[in-house]
PyMOL Python script that loads the backbone (N, CA, C, O; Angstrom):
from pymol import cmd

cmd.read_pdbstr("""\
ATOM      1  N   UNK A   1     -12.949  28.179 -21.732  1.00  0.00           N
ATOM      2  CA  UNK A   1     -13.914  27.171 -21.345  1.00  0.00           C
ATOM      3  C   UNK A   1     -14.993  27.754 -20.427  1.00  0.00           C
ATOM      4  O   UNK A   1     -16.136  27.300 -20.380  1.00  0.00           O
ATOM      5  N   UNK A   2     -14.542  28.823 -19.679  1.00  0.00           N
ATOM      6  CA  UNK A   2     -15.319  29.384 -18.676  1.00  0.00           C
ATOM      7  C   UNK A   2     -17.032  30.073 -19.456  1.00  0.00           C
ATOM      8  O   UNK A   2     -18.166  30.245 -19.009  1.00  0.00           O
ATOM      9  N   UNK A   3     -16.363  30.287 -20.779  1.00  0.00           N
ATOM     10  CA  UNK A   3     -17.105  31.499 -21.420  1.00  0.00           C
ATOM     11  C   UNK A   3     -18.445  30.067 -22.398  1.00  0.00           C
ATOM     12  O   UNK A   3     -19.586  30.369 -22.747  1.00  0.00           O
ATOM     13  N   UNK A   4     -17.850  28.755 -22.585  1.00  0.00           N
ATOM     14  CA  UNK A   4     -18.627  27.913 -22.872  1.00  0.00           C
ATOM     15  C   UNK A   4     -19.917  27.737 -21.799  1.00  0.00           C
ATOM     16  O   UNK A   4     -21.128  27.890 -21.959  1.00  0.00           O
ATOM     17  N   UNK A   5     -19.112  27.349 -20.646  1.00  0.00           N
ATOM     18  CA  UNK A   5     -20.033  27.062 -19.673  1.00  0.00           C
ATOM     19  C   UNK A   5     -20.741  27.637 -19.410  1.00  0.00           C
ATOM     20  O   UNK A   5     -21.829  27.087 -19.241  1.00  0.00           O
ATOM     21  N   UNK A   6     -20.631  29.524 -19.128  1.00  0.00           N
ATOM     22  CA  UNK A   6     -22.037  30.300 -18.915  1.00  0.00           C
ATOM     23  C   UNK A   6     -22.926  30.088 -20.102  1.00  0.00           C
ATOM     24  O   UNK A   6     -24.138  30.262 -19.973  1.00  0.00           O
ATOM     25  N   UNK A   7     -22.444  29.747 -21.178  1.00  0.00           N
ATOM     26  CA  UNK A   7     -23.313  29.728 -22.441  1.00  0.00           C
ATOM     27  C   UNK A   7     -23.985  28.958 -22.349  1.00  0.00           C
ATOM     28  O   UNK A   7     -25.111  29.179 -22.794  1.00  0.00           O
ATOM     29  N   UNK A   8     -23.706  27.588 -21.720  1.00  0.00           N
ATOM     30  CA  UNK A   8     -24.745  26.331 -21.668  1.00  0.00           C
ATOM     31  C   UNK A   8     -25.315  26.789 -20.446  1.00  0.00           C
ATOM     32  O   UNK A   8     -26.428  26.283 -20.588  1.00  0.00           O
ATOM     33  N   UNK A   9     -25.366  27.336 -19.423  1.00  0.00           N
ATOM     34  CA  UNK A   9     -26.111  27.680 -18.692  1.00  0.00           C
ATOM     35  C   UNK A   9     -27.435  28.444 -19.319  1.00  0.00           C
ATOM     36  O   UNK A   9     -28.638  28.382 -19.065  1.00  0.00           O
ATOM     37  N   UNK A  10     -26.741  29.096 -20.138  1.00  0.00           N
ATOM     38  CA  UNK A  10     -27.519  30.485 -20.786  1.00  0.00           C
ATOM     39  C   UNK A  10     -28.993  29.336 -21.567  1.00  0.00           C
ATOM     40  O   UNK A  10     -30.165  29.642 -21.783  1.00  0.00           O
ATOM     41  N   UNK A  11     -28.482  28.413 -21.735  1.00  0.00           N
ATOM     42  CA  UNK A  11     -29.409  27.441 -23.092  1.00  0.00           C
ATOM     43  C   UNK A  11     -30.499  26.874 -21.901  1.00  0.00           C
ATOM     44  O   UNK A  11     -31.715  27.063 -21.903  1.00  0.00           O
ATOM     45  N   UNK A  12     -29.909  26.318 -21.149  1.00  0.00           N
ATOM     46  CA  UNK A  12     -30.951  25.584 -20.041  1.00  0.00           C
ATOM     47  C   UNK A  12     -30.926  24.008 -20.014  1.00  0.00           C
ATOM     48  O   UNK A  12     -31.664  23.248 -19.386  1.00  0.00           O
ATOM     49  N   UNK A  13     -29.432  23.600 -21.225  1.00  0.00           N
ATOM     50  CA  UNK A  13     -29.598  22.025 -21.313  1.00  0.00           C
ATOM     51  C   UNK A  13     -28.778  21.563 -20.154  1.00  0.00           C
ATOM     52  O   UNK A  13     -27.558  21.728 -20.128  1.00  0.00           O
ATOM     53  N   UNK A  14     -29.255  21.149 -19.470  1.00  0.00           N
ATOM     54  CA  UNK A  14     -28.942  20.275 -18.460  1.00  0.00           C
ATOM     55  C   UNK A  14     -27.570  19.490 -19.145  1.00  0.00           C
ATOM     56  O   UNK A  14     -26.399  19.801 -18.929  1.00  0.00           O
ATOM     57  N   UNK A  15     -28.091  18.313 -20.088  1.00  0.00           N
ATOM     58  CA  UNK A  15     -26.586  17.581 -20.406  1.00  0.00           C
ATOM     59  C   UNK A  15     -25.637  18.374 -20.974  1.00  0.00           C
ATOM     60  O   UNK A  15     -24.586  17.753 -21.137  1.00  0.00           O
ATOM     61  N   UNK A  16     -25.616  19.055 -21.194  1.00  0.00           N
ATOM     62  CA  UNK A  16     -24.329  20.295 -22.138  1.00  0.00           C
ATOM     63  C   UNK A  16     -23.590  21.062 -20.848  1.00  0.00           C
ATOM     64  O   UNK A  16     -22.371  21.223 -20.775  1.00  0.00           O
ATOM     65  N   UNK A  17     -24.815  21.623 -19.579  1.00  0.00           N
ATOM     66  CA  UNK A  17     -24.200  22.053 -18.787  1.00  0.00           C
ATOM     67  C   UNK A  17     -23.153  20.917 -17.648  1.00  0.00           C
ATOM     68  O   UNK A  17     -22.087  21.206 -17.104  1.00  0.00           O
ATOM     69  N   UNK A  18     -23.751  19.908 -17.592  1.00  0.00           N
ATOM     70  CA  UNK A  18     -23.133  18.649 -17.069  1.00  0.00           C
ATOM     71  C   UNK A  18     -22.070  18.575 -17.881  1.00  0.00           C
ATOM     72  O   UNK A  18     -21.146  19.256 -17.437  1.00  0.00           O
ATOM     73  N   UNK A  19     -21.794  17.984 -18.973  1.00  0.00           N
ATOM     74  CA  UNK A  19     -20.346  18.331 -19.364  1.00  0.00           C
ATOM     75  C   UNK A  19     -19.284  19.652 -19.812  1.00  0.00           C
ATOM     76  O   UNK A  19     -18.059  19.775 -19.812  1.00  0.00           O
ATOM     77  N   UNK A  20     -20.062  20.263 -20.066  1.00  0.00           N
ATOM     78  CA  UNK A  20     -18.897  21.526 -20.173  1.00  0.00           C
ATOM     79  C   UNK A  20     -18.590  21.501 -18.162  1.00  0.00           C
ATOM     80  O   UNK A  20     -17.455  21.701 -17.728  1.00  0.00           O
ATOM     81  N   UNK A  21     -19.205  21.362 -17.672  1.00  0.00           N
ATOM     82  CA  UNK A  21     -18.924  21.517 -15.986  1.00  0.00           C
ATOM     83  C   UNK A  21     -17.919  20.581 -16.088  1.00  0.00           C
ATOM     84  O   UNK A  21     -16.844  20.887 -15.572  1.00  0.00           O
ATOM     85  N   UNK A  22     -18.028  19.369 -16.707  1.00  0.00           N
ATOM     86  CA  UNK A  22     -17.200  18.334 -15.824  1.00  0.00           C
ATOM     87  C   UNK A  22     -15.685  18.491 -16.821  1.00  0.00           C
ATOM     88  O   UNK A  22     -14.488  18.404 -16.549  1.00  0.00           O
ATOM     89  N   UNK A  23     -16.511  18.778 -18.152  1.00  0.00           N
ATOM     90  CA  UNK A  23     -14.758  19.676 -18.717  1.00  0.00           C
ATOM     91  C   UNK A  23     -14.042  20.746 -17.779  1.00  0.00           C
ATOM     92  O   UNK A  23     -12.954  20.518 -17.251  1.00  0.00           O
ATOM     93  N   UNK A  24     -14.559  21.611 -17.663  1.00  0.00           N
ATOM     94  CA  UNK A  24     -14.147  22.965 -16.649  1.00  0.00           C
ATOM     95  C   UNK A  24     -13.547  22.608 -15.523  1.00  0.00           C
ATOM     96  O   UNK A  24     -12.432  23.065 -15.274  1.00  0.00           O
ATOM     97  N   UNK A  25     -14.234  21.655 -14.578  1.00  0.00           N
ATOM     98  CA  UNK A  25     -13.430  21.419 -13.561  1.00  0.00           C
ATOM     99  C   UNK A  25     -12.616  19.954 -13.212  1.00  0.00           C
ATOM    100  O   UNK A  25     -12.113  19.663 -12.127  1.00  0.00           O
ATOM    101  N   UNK A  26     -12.635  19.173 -14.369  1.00  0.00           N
ATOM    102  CA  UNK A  26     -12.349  18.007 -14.129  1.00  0.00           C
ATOM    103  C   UNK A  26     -10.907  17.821 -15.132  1.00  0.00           C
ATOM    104  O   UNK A  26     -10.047  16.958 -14.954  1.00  0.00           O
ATOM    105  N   UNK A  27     -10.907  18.614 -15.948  1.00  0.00           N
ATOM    106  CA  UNK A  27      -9.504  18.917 -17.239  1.00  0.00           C
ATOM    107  C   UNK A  27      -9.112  19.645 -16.927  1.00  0.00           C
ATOM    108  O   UNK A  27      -8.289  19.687 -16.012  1.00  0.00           O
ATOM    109  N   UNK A  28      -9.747  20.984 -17.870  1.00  0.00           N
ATOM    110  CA  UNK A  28      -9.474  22.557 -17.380  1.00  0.00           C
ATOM    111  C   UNK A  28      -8.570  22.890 -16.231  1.00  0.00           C
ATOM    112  O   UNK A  28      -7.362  23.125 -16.222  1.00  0.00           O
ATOM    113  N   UNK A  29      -9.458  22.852 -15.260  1.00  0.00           N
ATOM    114  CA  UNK A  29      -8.779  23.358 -14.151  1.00  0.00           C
ATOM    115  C   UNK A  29      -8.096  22.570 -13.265  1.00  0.00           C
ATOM    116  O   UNK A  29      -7.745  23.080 -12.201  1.00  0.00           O
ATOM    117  N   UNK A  30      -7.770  21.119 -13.559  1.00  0.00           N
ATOM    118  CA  UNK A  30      -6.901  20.140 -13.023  1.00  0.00           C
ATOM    119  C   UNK A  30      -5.371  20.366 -13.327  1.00  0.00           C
ATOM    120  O   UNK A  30      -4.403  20.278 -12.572  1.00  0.00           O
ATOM    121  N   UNK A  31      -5.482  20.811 -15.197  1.00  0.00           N
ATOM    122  CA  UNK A  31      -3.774  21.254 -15.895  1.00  0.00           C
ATOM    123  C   UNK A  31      -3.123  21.909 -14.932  1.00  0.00           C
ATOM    124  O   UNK A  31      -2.191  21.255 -14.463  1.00  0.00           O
ATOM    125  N   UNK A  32      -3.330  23.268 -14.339  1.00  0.00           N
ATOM    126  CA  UNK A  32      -2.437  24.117 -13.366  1.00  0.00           C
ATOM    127  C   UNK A  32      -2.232  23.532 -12.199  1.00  0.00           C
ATOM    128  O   UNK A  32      -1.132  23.489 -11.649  1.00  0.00           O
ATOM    129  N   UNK A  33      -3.419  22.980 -11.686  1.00  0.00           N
ATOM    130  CA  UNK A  33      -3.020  22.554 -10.551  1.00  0.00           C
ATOM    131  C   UNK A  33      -2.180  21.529 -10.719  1.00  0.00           C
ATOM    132  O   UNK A  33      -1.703  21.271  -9.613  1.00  0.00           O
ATOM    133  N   UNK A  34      -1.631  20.604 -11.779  1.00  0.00           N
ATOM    134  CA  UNK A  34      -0.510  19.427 -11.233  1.00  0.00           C
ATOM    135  C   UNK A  34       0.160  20.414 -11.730  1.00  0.00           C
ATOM    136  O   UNK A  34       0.967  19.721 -11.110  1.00  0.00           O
ATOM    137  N   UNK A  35       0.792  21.511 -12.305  1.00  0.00           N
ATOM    138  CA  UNK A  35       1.982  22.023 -12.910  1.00  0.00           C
ATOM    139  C   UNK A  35       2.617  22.680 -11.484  1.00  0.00           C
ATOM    140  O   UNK A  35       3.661  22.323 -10.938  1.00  0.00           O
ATOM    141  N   UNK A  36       1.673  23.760 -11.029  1.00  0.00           N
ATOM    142  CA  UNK A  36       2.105  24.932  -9.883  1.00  0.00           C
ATOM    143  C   UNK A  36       3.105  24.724  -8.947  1.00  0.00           C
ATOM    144  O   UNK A  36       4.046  25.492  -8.750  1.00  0.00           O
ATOM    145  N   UNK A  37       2.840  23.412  -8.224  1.00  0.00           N
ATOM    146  CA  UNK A  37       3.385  22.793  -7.263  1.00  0.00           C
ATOM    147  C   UNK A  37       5.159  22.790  -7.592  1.00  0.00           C
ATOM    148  O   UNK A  37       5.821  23.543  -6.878  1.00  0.00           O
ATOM    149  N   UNK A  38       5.666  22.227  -8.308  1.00  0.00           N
ATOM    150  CA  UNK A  38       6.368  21.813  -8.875  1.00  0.00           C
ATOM    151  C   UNK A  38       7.500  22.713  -9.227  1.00  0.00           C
ATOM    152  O   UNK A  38       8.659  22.774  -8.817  1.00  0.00           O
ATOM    153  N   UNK A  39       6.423  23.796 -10.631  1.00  0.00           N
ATOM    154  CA  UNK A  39       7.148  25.169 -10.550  1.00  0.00           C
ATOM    155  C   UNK A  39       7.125  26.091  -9.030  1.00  0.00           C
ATOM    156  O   UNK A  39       7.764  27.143  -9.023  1.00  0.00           O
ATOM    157  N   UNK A  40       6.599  25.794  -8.136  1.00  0.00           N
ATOM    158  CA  UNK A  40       7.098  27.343  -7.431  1.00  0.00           C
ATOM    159  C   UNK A  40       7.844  26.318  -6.077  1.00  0.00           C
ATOM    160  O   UNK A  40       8.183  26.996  -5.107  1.00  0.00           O
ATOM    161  N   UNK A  41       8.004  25.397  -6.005  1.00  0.00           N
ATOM    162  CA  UNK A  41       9.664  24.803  -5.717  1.00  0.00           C
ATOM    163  C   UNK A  41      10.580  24.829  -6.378  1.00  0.00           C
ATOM    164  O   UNK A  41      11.575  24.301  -5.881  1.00  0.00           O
ATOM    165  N   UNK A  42      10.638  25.059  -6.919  1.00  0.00           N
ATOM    166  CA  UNK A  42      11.908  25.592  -7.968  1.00  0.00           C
ATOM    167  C   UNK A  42      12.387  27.057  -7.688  1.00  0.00           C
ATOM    168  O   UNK A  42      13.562  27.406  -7.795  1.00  0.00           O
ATOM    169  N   UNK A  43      11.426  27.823  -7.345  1.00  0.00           N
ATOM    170  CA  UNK A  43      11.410  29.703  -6.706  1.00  0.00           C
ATOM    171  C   UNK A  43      12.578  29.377  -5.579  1.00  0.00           C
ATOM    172  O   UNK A  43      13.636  29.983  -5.750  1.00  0.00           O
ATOM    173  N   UNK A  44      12.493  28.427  -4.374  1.00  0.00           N
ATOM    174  CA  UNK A  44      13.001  28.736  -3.455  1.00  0.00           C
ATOM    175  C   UNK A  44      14.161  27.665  -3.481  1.00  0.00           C
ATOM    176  O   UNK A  44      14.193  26.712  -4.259  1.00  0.00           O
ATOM    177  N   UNK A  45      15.273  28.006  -2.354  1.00  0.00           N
ATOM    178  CA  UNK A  45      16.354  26.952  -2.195  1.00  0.00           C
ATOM    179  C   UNK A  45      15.817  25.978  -1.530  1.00  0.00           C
ATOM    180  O   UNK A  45      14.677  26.255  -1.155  1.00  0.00           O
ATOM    181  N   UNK A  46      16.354  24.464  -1.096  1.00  0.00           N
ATOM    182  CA  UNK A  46      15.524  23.560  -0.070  1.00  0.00           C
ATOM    183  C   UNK A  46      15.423  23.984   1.485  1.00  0.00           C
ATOM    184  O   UNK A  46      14.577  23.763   2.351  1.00  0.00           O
ATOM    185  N   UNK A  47      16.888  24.827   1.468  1.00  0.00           N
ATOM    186  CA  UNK A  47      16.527  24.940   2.946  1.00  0.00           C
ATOM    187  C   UNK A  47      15.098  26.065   3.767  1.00  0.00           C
ATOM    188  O   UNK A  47      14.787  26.092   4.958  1.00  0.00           O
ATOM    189  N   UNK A  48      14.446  26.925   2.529  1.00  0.00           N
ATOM    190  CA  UNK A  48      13.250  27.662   2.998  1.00  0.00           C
ATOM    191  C   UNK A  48      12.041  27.242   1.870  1.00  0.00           C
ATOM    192  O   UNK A  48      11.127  28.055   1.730  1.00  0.00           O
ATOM    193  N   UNK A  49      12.016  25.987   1.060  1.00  0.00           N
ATOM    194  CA  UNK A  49      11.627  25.560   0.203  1.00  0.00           C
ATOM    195  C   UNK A  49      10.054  25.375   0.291  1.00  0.00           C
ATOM    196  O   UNK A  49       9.278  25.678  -0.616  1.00  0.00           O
ATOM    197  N   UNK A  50       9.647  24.758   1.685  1.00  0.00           N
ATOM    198  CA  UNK A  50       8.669  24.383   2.422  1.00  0.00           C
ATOM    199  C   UNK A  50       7.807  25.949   2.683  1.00  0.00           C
ATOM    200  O   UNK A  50       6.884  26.428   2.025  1.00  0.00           O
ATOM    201  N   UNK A  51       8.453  26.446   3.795  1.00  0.00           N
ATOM    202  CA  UNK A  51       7.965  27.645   4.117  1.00  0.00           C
ATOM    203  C   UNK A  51       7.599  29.430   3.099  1.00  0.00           C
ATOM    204  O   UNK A  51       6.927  30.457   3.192  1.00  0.00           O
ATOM    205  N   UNK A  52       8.670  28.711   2.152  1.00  0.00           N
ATOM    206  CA  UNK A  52       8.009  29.816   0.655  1.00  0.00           C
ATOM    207  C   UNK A  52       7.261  29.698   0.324  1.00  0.00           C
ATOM    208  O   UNK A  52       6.340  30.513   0.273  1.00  0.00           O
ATOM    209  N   UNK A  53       7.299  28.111  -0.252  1.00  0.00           N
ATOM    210  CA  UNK A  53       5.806  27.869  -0.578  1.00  0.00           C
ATOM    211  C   UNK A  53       4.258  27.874   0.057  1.00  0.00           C
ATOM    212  O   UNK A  53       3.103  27.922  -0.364  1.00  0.00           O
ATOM    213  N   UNK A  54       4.749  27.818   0.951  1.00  0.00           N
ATOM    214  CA  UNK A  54       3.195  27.925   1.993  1.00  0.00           C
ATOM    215  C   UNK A  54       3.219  29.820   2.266  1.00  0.00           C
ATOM    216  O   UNK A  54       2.077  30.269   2.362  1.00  0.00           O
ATOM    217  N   UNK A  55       4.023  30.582   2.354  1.00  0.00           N
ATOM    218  CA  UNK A  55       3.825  31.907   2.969  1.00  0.00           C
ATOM    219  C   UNK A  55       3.537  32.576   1.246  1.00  0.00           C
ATOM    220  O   UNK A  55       2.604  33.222   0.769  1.00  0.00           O
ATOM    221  N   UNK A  56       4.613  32.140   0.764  1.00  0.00           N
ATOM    222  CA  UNK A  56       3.747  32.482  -0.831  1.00  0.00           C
ATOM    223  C   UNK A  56       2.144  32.261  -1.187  1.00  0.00           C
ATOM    224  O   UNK A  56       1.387  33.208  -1.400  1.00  0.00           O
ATOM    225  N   UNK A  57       1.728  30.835  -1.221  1.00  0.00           N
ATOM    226  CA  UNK A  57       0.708  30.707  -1.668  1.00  0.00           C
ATOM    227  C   UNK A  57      -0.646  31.001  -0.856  1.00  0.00           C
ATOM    228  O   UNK A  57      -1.825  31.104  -1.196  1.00  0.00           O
ATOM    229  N   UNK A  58       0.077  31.098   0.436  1.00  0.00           N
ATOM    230  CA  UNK A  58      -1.541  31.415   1.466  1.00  0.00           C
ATOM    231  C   UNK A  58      -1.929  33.186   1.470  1.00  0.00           C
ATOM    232  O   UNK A  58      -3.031  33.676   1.717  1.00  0.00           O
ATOM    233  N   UNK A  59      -0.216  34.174   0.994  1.00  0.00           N
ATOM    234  CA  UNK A  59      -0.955  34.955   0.530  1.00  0.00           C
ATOM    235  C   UNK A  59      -1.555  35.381  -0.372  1.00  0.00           C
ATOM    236  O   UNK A  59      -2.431  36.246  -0.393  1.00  0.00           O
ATOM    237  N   UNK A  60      -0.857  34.453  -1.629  1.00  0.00           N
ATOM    238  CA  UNK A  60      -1.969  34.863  -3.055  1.00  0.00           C
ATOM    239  C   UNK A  60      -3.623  34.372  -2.483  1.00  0.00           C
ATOM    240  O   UNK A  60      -4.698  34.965  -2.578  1.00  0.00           O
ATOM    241  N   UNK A  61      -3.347  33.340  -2.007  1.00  0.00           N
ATOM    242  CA  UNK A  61      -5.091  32.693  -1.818  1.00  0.00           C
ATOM    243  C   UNK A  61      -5.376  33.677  -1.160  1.00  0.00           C
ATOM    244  O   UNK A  61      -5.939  34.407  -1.977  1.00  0.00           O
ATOM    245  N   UNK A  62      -5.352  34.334   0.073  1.00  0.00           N
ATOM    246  CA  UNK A  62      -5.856  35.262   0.955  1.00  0.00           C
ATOM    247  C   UNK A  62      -6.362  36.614   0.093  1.00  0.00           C
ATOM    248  O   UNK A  62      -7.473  37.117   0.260  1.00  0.00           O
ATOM    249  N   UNK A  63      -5.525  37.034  -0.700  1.00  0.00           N
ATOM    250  CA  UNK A  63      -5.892  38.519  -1.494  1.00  0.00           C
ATOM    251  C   UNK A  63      -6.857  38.005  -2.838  1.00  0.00           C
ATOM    252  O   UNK A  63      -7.619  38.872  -3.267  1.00  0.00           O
ATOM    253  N   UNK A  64      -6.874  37.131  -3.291  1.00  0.00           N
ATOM    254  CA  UNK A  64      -7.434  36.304  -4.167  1.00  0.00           C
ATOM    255  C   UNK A  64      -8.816  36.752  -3.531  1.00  0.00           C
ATOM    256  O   UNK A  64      -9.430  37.755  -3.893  1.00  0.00           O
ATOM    257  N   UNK A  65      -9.231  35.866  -2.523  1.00  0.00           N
ATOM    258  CA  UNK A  65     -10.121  35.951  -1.296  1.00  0.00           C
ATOM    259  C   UNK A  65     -10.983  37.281  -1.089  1.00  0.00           C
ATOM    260  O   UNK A  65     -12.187  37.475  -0.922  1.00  0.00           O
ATOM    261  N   UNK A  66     -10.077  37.958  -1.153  1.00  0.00           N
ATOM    262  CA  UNK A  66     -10.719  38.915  -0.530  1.00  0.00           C
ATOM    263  C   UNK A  66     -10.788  40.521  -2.178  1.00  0.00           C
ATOM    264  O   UNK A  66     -10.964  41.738  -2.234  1.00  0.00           O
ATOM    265  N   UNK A  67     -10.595  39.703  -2.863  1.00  0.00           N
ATOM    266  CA  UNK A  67     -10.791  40.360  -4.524  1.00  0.00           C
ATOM    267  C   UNK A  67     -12.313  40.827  -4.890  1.00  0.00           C
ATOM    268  O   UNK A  67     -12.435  41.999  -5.246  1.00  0.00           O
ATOM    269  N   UNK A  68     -13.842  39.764  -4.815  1.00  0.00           N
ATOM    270  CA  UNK A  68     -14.720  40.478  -4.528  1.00  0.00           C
ATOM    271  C   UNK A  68     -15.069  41.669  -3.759  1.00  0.00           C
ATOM    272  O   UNK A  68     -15.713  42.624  -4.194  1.00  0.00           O
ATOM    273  N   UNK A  69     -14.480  41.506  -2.293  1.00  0.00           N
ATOM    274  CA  UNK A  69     -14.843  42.733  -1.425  1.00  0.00           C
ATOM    275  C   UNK A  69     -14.182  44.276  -1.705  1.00  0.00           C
ATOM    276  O   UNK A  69     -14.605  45.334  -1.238  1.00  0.00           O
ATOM    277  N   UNK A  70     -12.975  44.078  -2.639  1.00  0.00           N
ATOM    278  CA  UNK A  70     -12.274  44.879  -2.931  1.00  0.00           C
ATOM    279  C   UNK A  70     -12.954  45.806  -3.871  1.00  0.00           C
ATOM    280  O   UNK A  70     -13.372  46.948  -3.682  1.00  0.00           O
ATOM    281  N   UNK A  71     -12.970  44.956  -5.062  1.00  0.00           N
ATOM    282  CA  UNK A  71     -13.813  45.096  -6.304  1.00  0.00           C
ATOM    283  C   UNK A  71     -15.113  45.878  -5.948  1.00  0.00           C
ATOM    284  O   UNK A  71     -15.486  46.949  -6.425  1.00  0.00           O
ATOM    285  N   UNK A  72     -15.884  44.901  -4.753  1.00  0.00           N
ATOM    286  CA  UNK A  72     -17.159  45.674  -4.923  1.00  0.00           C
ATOM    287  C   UNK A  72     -17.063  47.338  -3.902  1.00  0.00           C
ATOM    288  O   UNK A  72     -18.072  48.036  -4.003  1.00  0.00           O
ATOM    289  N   UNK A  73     -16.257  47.728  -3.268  1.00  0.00           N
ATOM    290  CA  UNK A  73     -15.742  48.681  -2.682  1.00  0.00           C
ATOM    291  C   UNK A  73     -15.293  49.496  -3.524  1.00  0.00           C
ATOM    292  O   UNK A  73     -14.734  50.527  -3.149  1.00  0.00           O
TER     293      UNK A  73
END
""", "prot")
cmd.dss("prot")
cmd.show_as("cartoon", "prot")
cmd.util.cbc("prot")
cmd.orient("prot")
């Protein structure tokens, strides 16, 4: 979907880019986010269930983050 959207960018139509956008981030990228949650409580037992999930996911986001500066280095 990603590869639609630069394409309607590429055209210049305003309404094409308005919906492939509101596909992209309003479908698209909504699916993972209700799944993730869910699956990576399941990774840990309840009693560190909370704290996996947050020390897990703040470091994917963090290196995620910092993936341009890497890249462009």
């Amino acid at each position: 979907m990603v590869t639609v959207f630069l394409w309607s960018i590429s055209t210049g139509n305003v309404a094409l880019i308005l919906i492939t956008g509101i596909l992209l981030a309003g479908i698209i990228y909504s699916m993972p986010n209700a799944c993730w949650p869910s699956t990576y409580a399941e990774y840990f037992p309840t009693s560190v269930r909370l704290s996996g999930m947050a020390i897990g996911t703040q470091f994917g986001f963090a290196l995620a983050g910092f993936t341009p500066a890497i890249a462009g280095a």
